[in-house]
C-alpha positions in Angstrom: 64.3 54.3 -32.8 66.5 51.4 -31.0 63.3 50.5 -29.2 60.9 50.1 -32.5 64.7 48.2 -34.1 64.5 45.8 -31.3 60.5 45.2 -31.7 61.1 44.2 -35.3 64.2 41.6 -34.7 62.2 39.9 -31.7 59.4 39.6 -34.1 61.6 38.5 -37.2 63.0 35.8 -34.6 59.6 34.7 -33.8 58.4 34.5 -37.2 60.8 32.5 -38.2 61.1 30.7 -35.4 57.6 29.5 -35.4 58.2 28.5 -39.4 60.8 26.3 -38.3 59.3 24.6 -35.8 56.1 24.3 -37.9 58.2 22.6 -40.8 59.7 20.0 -38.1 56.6 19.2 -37.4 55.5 18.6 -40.9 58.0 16.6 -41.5 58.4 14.0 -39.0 54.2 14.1 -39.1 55.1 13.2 -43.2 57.5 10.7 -42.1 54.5 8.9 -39.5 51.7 8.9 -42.1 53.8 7.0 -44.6 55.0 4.4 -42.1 58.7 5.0 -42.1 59.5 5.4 -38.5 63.0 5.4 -38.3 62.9 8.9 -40.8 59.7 10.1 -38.2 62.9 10.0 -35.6 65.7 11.7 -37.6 63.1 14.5 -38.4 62.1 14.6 -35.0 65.9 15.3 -33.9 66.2 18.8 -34.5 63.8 19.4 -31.7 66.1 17.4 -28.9 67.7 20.5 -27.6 65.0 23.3 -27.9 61.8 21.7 -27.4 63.0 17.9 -25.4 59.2 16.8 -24.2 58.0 16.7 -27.9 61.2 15.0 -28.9 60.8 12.7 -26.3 57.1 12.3 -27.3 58.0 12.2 -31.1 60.4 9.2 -30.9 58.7 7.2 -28.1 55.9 6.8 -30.7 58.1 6.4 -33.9 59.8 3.4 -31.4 56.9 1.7 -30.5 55.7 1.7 -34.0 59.5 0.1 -34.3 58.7 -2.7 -31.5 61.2 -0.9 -29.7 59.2 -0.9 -26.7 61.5 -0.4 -23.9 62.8 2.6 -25.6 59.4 4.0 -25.9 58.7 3.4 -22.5 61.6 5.1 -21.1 61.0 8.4 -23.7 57.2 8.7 -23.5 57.5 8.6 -19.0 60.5 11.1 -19.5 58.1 13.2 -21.9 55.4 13.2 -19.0 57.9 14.2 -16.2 58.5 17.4 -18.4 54.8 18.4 -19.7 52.6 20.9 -17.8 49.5 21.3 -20.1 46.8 18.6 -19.5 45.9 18.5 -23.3 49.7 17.6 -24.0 49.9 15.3 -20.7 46.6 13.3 -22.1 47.9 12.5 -25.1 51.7 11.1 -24.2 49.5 9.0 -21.4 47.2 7.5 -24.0 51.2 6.8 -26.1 52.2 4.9 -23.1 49.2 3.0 -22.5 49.6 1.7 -25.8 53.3 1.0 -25.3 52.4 -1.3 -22.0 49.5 -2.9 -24.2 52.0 -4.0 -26.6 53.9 -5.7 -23.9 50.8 -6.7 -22.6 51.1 -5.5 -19.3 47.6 -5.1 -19.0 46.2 -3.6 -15.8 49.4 -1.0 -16.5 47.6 0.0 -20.2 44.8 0.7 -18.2 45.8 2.4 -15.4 47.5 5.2 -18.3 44.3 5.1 -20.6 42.4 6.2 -17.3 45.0 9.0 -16.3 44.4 10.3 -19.8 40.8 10.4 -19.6 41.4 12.6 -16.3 43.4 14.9 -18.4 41.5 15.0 -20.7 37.5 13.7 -20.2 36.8 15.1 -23.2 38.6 12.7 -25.8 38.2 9.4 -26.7 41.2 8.3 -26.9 41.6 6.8 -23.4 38.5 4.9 -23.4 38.9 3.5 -27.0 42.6 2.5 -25.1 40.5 0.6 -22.1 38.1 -0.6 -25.0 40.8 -2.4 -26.7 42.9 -3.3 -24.2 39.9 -5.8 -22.6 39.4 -6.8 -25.8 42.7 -8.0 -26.6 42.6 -9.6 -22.7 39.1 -11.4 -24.1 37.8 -9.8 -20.6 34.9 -8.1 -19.7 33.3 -8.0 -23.1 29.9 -5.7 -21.7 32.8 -3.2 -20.5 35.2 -2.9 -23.3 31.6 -2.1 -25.6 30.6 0.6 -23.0 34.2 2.2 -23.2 34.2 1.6 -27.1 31.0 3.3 -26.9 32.1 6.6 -25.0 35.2 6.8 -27.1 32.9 7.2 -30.2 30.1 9.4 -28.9 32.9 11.7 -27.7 35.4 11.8 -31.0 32.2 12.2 -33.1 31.1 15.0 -31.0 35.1 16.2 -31.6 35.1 16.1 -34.8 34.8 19.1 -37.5 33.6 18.5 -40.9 36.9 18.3 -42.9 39.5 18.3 -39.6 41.0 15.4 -40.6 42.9 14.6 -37.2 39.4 14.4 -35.3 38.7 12.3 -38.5 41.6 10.1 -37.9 40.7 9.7 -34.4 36.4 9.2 -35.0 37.7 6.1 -37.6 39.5 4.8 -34.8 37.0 4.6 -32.3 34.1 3.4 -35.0 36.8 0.3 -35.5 37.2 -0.6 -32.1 33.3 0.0 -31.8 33.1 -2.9 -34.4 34.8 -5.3 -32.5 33.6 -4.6 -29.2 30.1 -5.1 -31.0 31.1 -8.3 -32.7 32.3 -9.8 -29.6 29.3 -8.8 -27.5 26.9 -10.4 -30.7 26.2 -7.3 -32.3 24.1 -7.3 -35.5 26.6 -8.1 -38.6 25.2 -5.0 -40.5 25.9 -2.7 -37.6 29.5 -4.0 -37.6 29.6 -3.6 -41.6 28.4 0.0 -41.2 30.9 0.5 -38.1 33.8 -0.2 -40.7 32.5 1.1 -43.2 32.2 4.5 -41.9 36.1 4.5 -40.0 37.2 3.8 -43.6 35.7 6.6 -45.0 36.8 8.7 -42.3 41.0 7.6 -42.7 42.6 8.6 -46.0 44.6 6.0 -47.5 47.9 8.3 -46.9 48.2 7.9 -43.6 49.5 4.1 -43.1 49.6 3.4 -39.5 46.0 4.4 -39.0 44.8 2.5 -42.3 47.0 -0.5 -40.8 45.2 -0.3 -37.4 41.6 -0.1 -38.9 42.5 -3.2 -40.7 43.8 -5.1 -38.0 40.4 -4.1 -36.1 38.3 -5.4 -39.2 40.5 -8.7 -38.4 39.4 -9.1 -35.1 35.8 -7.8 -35.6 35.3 -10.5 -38.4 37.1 -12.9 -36.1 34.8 -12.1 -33.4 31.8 -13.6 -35.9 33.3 -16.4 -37.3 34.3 -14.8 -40.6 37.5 -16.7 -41.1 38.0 -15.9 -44.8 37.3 -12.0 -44.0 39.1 -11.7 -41.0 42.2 -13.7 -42.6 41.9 -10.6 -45.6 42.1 -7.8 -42.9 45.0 -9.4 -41.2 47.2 -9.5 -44.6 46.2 -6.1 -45.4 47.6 -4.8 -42.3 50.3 -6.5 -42.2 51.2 -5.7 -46.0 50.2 -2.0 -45.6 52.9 -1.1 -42.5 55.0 -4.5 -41.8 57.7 -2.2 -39.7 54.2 -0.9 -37.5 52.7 -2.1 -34.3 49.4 -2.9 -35.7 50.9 -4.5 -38.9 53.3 -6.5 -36.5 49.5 -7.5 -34.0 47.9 -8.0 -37.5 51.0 -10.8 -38.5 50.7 -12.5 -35.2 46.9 -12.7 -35.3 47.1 -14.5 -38.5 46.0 -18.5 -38.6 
């Protein structure tokens, strides 16, 4: 009898448990998709003494979405020193190559988006980091479109008919596709169907994403001379998620 009273508390714990840190999650993941970072971090906090690495992981990305960068650094490299699972490590390394392309330390970005693609070969994420990062550079244009191009043939592969994560991520790498093809010449129509279809992928709820696929319109319509377009994308960015990273590159990019 003590023994089967003991089975059911352990499992009571772990049900509820796993309810709470499944509502955490929800929430600071609420908190992201509507662009306010600084309640992405307070909802995140519960989670500081019981599970640290995706604290850590949690607020590096809400502070580099703050221009905090420093900060995101330091949380995102202490993340890493505590996570095991290469799915997990492949993810924070892609974070932190985008924190070192903000500060434009270039060949860093890189050297992370390639350590992620080790972890992980499988996702596109670290090549669509390489992809953009030469781009930004306005380096080895033939290289950033094969890496754009790898990204996408993996996250479409990835991606599940109504998973909207693999969505999230497939829009992303059709966007950077679009302005890795625009630089290299790339047809105008396959740039407009590029777009196209990464804004069909992203619902309008989730404002950093939307904000990123905008500012990669900007530079895609920049890359062809469409000044009048390109200016359009930028304002929407920056308009959509002022307080983000890519609405903060979208304001800067502007004429």
């Amino acid at each position: 009898m003590v023994t089967v009273l003991i089975i059911v508390v352990a499992w009571a714990l772990l049900y509820f448990w796993q309810r709470w840190i499944r509502g955490v999650l929800a929430a600071q993941l609420a908190a992201y998709r509507s662009g306010d970072y600084e309640a992405q971090m307070r909802a995140a906090a519960p989670l500081r003494v019981l599970k640290p690495r995706a604290y850590l992981f949690f607020r590096g990305s809400a502070l580099l979405n703050l221009g905090r960068l420093q900060e995101a650094e330091a949380c995102l490299r202490r993340s890493l020193l505590m996570e095991k699972k290469r799915r997990l490590k492949a993810l924070c390394e892609s974070q932190l190559g985008h924190v070192l392309l903000a500060q434009q330390r270039y060949a860093d970005a890189i050297a992370w988006f390639g350590s992620s693609i080790a972890d992980r070969p499988q996702r596109g994420g670290g090549y669509r980091g390489i992809a953009e990062t030469l781009l930004r550079q306005g380096v080895q244009p033939a290289e950033a479109l094969r890496q754009a191009r790898q990204a996408a043939v993996l996250d479409e592969v990835n991606t599940a008919p109504g998973a909207e994560s693999r969505d999230i991520n497939f829009s992303e790498s059709l966007a950077t596709l679009a302005w890795a093809e625009a630089v290299n010449s790339g047809a105008a129509a396959e740039v407009e169907r590029l777009l196209s279809k990464a804004f069909t992928l992203c619902p309008e709820t989730t404002v950093p994403v939307r904000a990123e696929l905008h500012y990669l319109a900007g530079r895609a319509y920049a890359a062809q001379g469409k000044t009048d377009e390109s200016a359009r994308e930028f304002e929407r960015a920056a308009k959509l998620d002022p307080h983000g990273n890519y609405g903060r590159s979208a304001k800067a990019a502007m004429p």
